[in-house]
mmCIF file as gemmi writes it, N, C-alpha and C atoms, coordinates in Angstrom:
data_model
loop_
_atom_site.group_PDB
_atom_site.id
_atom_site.type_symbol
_atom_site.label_atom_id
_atom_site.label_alt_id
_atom_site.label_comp_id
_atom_site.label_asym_id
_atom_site.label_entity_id
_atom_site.label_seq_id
_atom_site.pdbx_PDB_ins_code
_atom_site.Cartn_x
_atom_site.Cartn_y
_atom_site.Cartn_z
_atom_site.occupancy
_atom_site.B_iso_or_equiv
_atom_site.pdbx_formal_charge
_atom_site.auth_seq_id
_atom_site.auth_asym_id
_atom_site.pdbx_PDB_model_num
ATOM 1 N N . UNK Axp A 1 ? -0.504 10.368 -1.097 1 0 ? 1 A 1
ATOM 2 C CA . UNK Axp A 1 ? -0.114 8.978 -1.152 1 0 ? 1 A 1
ATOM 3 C C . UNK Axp A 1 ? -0.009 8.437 0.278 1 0 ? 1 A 1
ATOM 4 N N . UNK Axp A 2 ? -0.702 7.147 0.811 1 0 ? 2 A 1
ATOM 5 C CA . UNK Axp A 2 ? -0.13 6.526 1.865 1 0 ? 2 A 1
ATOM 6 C C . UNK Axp A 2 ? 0.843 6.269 2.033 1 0 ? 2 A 1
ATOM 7 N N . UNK Axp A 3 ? 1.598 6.353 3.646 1 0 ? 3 A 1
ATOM 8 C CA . UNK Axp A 3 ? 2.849 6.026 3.42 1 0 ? 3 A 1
ATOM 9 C C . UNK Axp A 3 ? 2.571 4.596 4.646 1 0 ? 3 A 1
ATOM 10 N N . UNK Axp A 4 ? 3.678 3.641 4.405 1 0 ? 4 A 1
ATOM 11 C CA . UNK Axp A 4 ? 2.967 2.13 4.982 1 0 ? 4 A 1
ATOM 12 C C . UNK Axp A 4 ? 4.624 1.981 5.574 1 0 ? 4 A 1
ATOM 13 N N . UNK Axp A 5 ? 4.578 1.804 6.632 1 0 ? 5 A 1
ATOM 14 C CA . UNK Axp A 5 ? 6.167 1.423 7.721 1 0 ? 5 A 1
ATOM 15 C C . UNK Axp A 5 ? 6.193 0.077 8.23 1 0 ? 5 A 1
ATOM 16 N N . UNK Axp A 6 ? 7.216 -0.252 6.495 1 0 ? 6 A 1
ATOM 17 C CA . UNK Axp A 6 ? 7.685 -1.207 6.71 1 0 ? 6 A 1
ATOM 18 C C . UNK Axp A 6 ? 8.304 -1.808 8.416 1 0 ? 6 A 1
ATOM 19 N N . UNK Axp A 7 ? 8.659 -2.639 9.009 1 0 ? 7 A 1
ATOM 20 C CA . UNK Axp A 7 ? 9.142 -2.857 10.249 1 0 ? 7 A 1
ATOM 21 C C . UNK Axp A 7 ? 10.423 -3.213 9.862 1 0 ? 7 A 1
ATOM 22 N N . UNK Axp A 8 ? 11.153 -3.529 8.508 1 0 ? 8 A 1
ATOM 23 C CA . UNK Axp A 8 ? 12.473 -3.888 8.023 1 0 ? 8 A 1
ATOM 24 C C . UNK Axp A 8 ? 12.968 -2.815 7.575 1 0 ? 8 A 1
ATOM 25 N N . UNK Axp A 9 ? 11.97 -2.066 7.3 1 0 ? 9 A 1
ATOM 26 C CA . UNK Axp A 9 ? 12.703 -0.325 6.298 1 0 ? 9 A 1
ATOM 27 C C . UNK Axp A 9 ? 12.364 0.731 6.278 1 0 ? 9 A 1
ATOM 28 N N . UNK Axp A 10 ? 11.363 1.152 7.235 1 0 ? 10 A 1
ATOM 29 C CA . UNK Axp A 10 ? 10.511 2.396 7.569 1 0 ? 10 A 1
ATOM 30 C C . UNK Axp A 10 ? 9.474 2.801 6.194 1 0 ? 10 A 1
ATOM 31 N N . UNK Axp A 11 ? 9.377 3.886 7.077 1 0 ? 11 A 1
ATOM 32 C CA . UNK Axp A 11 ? 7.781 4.583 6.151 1 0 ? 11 A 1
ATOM 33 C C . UNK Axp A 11 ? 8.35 4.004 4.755 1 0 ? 11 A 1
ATOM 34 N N . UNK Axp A 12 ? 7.443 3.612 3.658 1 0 ? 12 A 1
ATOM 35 C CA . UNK Axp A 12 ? 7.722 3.864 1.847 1 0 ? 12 A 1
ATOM 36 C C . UNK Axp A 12 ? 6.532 3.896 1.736 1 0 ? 12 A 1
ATOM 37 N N . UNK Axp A 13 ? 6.208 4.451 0.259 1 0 ? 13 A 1
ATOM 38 C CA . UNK Axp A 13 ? 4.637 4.415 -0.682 1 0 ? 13 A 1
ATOM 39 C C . UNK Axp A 13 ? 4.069 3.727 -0.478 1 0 ? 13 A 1
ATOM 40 N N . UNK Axp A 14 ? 2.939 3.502 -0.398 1 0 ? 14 A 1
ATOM 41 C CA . UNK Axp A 14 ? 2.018 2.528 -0.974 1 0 ? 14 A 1
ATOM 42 C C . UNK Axp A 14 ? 2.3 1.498 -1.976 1 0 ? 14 A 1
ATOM 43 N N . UNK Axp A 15 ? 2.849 2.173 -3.394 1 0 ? 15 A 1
ATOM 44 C CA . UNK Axp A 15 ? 2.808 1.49 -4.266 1 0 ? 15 A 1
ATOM 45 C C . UNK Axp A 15 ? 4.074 0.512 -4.025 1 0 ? 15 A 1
ATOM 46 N N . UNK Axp A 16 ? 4.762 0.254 -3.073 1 0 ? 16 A 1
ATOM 47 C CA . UNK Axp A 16 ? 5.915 -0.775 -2.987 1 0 ? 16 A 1
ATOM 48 C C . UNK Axp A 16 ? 5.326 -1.827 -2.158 1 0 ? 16 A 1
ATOM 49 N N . UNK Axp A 17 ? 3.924 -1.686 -1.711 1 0 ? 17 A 1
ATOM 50 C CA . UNK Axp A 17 ? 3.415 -2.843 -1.368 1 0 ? 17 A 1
ATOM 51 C C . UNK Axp A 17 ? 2.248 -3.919 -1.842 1 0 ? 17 A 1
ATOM 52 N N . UNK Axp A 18 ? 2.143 -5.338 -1.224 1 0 ? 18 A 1
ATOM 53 C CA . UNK Axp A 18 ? 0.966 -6.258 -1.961 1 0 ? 18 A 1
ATOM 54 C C . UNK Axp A 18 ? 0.621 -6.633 -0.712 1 0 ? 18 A 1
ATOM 55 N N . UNK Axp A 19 ? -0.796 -6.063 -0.709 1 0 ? 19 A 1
ATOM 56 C CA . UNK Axp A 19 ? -1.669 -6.823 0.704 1 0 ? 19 A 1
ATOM 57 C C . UNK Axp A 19 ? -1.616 -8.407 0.046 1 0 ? 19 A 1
ATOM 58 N N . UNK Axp A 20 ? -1.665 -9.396 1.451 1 0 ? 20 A 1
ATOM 59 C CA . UNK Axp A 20 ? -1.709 -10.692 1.186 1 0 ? 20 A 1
ATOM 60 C C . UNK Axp A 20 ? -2.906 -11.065 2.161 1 0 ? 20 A 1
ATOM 61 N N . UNK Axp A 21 ? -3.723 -10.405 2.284 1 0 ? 21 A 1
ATOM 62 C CA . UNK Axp A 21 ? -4.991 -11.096 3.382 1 0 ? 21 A 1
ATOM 63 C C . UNK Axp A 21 ? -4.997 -11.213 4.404 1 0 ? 21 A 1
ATOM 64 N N . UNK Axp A 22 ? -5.681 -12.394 5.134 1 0 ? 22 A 1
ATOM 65 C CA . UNK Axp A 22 ? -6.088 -11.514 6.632 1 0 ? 22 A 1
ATOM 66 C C . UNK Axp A 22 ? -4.89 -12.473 7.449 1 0 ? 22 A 1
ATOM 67 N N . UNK Axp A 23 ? -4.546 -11.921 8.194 1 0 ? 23 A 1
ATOM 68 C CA . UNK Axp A 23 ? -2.519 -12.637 9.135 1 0 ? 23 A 1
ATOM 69 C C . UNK Axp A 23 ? -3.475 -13.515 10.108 1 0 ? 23 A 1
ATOM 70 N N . UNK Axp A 24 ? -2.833 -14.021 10.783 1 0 ? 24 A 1
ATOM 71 C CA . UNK Axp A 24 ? -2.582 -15.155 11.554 1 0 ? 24 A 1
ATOM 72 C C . UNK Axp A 24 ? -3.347 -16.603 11.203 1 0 ? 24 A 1
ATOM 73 N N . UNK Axp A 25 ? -3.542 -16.424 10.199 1 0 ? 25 A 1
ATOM 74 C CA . UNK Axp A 25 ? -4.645 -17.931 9.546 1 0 ? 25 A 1
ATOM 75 C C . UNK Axp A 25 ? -3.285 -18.879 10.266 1 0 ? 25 A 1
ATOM 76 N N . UNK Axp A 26 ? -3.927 -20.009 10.6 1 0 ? 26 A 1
ATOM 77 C CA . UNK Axp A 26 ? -2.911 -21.12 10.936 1 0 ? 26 A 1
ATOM 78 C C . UNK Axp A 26 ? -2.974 -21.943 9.548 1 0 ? 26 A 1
ATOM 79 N N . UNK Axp A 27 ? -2.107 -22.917 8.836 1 0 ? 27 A 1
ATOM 80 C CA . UNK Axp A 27 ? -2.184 -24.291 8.311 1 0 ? 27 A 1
ATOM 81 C C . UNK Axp A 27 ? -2.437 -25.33 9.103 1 0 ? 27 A 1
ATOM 82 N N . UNK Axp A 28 ? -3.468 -25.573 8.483 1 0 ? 28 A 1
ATOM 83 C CA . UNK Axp A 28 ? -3.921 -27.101 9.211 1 0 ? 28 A 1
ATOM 84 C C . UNK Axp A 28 ? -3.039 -28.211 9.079 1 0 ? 28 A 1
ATOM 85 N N . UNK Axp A 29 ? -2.504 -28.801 10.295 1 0 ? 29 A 1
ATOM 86 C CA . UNK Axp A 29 ? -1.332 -29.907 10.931 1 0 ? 29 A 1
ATOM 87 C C . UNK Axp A 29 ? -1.812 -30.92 9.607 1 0 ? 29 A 1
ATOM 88 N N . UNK Axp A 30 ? -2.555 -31.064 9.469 1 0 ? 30 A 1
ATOM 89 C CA . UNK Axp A 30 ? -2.329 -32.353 7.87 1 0 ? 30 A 1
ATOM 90 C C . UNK Axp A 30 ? -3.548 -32.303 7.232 1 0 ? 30 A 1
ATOM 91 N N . UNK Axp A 31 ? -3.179 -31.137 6.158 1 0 ? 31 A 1
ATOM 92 C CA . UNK Axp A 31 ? -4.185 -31.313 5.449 1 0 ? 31 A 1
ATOM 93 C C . UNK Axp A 31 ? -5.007 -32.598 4.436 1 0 ? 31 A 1
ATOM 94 N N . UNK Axp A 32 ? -4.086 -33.519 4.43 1 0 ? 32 A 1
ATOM 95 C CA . UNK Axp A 32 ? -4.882 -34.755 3.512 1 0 ? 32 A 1
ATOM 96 C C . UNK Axp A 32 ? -6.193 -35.066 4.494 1 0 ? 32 A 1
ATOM 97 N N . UNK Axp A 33 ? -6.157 -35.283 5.885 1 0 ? 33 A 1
ATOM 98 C CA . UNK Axp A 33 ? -7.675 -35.456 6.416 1 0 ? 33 A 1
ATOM 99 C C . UNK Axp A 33 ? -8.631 -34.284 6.6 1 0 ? 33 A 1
ATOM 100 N N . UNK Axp A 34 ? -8.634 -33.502 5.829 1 0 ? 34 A 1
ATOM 101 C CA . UNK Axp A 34 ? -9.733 -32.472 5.441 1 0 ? 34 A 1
ATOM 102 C C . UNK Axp A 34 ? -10.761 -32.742 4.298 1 0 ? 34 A 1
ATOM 103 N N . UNK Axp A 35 ? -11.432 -33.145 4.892 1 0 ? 35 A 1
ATOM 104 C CA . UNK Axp A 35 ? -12.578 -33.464 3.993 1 0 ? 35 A 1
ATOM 105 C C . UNK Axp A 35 ? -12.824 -31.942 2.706 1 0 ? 35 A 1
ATOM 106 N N . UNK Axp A 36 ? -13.459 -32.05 1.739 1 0 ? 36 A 1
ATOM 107 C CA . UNK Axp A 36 ? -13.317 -30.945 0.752 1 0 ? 36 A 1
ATOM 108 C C . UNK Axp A 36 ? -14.075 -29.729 1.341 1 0 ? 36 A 1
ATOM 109 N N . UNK Axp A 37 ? -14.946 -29.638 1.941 1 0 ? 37 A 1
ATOM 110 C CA . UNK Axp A 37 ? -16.137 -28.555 2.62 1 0 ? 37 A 1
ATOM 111 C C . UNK Axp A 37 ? -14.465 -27.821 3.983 1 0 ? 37 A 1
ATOM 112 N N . UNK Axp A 38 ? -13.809 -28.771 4.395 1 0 ? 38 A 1
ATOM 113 C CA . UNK Axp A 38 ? -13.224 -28.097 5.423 1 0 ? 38 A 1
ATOM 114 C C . UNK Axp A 38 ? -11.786 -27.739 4.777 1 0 ? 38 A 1
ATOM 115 N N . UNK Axp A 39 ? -11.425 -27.782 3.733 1 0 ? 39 A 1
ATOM 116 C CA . UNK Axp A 39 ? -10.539 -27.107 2.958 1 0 ? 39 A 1
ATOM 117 C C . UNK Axp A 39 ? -10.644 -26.153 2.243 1 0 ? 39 A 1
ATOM 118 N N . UNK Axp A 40 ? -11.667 -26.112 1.588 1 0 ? 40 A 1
ATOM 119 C CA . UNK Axp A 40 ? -12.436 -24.977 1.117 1 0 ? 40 A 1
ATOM 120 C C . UNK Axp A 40 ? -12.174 -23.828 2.044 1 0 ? 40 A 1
ATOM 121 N N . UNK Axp A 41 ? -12.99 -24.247 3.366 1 0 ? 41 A 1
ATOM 122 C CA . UNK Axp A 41 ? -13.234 -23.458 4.387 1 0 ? 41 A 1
ATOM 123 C C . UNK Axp A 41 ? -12.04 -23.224 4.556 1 0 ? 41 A 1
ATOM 124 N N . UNK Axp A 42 ? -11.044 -23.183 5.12 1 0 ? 42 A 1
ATOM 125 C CA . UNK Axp A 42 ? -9.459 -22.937 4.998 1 0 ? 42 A 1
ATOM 126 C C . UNK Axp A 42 ? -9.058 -22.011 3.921 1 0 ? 42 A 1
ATOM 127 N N . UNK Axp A 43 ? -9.528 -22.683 2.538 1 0 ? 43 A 1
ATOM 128 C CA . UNK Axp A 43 ? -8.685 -21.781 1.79 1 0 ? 43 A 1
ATOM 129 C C . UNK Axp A 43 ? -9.146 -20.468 1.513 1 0 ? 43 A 1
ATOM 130 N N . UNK Axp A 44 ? -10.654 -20.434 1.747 1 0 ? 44 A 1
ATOM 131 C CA . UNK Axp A 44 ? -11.089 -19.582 1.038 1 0 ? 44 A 1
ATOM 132 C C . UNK Axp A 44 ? -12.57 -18.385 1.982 1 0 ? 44 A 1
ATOM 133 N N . UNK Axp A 45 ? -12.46 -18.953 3.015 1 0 ? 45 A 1
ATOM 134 C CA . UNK Axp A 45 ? -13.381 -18.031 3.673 1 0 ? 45 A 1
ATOM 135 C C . UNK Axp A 45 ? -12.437 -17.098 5.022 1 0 ? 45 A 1
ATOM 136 N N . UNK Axp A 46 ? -12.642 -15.741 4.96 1 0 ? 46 A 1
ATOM 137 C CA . UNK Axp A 46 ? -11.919 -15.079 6.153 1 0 ? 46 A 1
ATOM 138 C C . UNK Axp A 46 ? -12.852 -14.292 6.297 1 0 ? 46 A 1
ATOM 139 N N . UNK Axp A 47 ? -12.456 -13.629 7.537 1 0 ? 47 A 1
ATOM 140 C CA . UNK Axp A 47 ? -12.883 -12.397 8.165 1 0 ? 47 A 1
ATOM 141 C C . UNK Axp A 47 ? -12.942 -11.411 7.498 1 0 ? 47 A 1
ATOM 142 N N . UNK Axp A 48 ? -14.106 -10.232 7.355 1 0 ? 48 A 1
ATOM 143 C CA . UNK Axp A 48 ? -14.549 -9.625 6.903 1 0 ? 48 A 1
ATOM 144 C C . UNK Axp A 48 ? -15.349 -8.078 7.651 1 0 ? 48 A 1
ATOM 145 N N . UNK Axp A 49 ? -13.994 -7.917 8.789 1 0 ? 49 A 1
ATOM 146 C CA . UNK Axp A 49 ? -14.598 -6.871 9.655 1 0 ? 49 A 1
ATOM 147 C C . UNK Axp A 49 ? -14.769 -5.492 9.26 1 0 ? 49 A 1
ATOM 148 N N . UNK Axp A 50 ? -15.898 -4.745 10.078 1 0 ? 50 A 1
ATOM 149 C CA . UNK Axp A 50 ? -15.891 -3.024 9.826 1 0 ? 50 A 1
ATOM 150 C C . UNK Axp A 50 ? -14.83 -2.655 11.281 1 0 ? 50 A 1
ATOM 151 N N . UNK Axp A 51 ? -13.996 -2.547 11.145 1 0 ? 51 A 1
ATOM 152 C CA . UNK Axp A 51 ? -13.05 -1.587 11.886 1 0 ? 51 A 1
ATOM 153 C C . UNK Axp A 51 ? -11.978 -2.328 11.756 1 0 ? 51 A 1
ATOM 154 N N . UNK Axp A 52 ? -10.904 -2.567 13.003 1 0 ? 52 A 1
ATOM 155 C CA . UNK Axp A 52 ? -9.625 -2.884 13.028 1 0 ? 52 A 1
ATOM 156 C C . UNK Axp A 52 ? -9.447 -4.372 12.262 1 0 ? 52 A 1
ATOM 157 N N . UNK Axp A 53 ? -8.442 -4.688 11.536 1 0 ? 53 A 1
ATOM 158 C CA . UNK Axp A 53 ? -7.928 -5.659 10.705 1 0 ? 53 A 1
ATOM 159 C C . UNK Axp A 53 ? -7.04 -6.024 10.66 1 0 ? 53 A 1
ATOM 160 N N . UNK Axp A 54 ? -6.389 -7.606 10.9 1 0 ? 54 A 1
ATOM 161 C CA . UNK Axp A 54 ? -5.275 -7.867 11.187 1 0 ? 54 A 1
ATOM 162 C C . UNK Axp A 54 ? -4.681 -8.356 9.544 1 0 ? 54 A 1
ATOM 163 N N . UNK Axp A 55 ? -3.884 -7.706 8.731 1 0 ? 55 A 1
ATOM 164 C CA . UNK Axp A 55 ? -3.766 -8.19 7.848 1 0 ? 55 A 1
ATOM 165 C C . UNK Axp A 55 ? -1.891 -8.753 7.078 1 0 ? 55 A 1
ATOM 166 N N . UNK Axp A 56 ? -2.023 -9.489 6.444 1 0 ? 56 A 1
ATOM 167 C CA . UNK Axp A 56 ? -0.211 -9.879 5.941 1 0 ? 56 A 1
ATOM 168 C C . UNK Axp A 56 ? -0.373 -8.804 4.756 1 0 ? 56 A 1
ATOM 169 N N . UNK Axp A 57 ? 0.674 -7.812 4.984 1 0 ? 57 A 1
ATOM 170 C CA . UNK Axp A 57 ? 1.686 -6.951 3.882 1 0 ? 57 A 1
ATOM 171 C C . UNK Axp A 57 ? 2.902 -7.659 3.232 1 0 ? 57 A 1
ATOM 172 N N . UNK Axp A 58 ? 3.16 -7.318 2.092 1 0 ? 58 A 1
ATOM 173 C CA . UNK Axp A 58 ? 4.706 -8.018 1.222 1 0 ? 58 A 1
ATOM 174 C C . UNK Axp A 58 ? 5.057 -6.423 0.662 1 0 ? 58 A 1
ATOM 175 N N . UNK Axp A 59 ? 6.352 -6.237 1.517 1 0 ? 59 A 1
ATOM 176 C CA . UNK Axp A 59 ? 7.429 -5.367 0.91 1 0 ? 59 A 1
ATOM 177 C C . UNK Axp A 59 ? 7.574 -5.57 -0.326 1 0 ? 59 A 1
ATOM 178 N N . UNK Axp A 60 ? 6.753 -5.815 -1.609 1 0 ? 60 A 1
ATOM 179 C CA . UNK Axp A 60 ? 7.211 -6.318 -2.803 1 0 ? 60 A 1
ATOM 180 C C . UNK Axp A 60 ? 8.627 -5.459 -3.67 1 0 ? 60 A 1
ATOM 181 N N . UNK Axp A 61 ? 8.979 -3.936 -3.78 1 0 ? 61 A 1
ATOM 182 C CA . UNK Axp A 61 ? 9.486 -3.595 -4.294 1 0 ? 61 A 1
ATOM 183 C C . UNK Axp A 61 ? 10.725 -2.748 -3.372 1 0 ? 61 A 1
ATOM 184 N N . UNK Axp A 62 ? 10.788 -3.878 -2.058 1 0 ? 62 A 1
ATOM 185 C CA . UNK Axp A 62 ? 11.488 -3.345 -0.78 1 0 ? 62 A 1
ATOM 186 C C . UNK Axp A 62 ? 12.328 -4.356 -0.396 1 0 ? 62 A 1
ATOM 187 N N . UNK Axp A 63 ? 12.343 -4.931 0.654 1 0 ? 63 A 1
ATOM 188 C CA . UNK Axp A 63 ? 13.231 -6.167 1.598 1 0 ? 63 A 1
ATOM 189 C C . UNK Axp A 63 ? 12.695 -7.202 0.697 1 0 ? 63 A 1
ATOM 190 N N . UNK Axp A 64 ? 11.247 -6.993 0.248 1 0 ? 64 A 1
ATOM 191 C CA . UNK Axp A 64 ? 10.336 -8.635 -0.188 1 0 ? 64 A 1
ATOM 192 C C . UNK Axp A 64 ? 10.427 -9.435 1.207 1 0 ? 64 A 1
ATOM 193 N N . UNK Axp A 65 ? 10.175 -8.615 1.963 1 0 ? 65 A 1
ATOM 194 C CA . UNK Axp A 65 ? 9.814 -9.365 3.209 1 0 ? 65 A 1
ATOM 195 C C . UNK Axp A 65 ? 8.255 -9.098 3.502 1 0 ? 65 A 1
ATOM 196 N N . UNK Axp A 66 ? 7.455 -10.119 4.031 1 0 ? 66 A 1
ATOM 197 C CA . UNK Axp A 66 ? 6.596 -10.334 4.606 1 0 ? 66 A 1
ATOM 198 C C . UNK Axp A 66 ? 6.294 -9.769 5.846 1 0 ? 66 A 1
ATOM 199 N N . UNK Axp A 67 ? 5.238 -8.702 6.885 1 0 ? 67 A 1
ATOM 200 C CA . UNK Axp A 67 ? 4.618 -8.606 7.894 1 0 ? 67 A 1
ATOM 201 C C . UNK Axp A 67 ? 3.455 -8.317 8.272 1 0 ? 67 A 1
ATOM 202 N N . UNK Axp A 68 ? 3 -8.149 9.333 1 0 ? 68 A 1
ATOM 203 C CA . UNK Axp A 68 ? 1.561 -8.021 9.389 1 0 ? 68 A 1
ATOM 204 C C . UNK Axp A 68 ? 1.155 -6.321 9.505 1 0 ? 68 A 1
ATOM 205 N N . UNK Axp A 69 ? -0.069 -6.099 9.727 1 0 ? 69 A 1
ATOM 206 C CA . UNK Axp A 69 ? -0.514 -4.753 9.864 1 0 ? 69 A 1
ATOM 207 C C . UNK Axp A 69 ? -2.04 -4.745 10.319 1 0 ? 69 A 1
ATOM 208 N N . UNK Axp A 70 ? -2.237 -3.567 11.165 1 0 ? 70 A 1
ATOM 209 C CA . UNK Axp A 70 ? -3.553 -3.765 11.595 1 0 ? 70 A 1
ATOM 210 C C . UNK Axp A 70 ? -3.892 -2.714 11.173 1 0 ? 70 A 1
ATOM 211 N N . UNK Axp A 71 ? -4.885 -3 10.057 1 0 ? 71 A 1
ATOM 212 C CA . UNK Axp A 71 ? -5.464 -1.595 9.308 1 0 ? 71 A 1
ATOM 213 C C . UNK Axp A 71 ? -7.147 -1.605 9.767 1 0 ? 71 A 1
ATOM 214 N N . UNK Axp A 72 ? -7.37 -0.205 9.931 1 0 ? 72 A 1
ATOM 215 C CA . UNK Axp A 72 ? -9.117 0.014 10.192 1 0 ? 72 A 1
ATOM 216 C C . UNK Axp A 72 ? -9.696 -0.039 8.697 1 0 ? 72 A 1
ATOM 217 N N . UNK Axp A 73 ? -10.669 -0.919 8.162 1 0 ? 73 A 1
ATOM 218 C CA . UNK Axp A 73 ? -10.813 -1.213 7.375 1 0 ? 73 A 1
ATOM 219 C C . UNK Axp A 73 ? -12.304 0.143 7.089 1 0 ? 73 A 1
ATOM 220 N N . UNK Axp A 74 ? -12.554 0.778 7.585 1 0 ? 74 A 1
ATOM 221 C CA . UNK Axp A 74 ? -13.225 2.229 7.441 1 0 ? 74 A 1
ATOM 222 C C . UNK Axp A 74 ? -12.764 3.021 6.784 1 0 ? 74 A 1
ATOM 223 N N . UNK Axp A 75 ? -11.188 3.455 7.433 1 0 ? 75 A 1
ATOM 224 C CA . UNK Axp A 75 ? -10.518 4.427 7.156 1 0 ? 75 A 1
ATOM 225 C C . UNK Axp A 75 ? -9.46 4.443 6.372 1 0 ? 75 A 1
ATOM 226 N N . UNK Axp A 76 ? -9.188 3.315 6.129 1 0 ? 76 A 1
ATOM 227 C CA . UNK Axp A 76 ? -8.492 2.688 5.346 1 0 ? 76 A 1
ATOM 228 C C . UNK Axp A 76 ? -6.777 3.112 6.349 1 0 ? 76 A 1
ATOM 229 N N . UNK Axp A 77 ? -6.746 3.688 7.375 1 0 ? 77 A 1
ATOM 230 C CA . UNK Axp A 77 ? -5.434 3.865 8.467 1 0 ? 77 A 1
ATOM 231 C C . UNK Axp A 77 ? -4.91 2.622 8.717 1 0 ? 77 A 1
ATOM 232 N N . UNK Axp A 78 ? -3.684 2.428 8.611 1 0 ? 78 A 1
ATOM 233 C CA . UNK Axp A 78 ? -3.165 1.335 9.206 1 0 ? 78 A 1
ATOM 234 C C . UNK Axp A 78 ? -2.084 1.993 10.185 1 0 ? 78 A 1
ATOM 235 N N . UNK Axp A 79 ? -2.832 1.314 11.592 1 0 ? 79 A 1
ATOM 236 C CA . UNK Axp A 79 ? -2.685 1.692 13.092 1 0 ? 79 A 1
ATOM 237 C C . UNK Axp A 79 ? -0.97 1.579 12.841 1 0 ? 79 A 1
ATOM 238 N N . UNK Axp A 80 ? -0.573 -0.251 13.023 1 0 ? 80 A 1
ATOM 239 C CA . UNK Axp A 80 ? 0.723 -0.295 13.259 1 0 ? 80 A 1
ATOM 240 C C . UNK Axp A 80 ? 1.463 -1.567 12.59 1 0 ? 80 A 1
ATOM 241 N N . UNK Axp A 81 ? 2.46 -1.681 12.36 1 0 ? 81 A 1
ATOM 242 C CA . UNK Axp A 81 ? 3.039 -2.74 11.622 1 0 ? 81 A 1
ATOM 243 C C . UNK Axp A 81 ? 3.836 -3.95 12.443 1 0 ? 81 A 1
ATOM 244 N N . UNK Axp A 82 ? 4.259 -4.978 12.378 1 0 ? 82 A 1
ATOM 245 C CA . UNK Axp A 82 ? 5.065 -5.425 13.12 1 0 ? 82 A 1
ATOM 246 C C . UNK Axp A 82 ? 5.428 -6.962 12.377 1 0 ? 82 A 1
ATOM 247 N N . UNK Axp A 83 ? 6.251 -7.147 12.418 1 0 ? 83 A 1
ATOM 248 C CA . UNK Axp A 83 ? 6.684 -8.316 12.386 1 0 ? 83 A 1
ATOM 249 C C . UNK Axp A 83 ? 6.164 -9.603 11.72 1 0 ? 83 A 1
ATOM 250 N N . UNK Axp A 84 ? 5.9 -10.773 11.016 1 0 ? 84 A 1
ATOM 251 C CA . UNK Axp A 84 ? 5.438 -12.158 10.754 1 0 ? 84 A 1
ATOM 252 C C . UNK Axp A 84 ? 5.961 -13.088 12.49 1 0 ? 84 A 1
ATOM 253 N N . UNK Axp A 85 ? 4.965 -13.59 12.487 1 0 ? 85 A 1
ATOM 254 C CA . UNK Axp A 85 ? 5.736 -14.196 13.934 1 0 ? 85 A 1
ATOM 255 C C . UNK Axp A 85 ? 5.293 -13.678 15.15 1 0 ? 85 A 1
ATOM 256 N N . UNK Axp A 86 ? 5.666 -12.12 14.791 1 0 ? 86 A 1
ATOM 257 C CA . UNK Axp A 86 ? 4.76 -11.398 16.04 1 0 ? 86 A 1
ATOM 258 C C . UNK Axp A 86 ? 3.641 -11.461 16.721 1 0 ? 86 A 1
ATOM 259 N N . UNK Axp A 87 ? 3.311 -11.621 17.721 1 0 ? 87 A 1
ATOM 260 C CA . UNK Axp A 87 ? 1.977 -11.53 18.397 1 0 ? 87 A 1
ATOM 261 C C . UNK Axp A 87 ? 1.154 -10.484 17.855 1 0 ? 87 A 1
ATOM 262 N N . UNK Axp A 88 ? -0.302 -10.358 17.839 1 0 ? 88 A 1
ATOM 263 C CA . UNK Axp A 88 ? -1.271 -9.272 17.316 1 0 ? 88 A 1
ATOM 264 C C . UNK Axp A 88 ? -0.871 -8.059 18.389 1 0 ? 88 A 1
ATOM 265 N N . UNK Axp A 89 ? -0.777 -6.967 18.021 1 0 ? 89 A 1
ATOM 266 C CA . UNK Axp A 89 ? -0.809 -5.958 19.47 1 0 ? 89 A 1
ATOM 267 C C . UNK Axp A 89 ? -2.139 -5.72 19.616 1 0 ? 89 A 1
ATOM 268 N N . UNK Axp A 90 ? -2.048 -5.475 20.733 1 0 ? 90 A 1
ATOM 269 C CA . UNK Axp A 90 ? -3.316 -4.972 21.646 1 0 ? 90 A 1
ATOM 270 C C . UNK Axp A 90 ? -3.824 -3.426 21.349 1 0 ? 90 A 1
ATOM 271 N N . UNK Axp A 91 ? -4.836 -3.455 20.451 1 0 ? 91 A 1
ATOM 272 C CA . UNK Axp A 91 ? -5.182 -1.99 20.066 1 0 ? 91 A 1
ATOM 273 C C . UNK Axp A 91 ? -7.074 -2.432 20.185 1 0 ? 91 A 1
ATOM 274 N N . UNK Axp A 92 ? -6.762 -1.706 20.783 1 0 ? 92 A 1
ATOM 275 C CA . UNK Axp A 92 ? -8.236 -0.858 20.762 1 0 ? 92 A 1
ATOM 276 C C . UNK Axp A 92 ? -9.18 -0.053 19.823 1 0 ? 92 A 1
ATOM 277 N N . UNK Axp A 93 ? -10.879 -0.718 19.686 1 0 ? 93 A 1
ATOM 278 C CA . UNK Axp A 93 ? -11.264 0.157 18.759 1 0 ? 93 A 1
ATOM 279 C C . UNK Axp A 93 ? -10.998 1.526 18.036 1 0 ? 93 A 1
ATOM 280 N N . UNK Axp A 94 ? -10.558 1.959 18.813 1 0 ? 94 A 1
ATOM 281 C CA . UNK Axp A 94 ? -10.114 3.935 18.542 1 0 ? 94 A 1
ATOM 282 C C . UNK Axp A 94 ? -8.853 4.056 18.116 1 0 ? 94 A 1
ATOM 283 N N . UNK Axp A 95 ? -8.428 2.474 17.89 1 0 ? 95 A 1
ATOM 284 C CA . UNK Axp A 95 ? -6.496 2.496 17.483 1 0 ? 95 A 1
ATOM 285 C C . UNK Axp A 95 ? -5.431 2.656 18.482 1 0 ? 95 A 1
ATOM 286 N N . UNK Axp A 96 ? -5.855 3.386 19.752 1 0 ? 96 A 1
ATOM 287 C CA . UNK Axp A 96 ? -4.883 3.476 20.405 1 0 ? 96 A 1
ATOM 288 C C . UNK Axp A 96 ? -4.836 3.098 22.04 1 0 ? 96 A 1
């Protein structure tokens, strides 16, 4: 079983978590002047890399807190966890 470290509660299962997609998307400052092609684009197109991945985790059956994680999307490893809010860390192809 993977074990996934929380940043509110340390290592738990896998199964106490819900990936939420790829982290740092911004909301657009007002969405009513988004034409439909650039909302779309917002809601529904992301990144789709082969290696490191910046992605939002939900503690669902934990804090139910929200953070990010940078998982190698190869290996399915997730390097390191940190925070909502947090800056991306600086990792390197090789993770470290």
């Amino acid at each position: 079983m993977l074990l996934i470290t929380c940043p509110y509660c340390g290592p738990r299962p896998e199964i106490e978590f819900r990936g939420g997609g790829e982290a740092h998307i911004a909301r657009p400052a007002d969405p009513s002047q988004l034409d439909d092609a650039q909302w779309a684009a917002f809601l529904f197109y992301r990144t789709n890399p082969r290696g490191m991945h910046a992605e939002r985790w939900l503690h669902a059956h934990g804090c139910q807190r929200w953070f990010n994680a940078l998982r190698d999307t190869v290996s399915d490893r997730i390097t390191v966890t940190y925070r909502s809010g947090e800056p991306r860390p600086a990792i390197d192809k090789e993770g470290a």
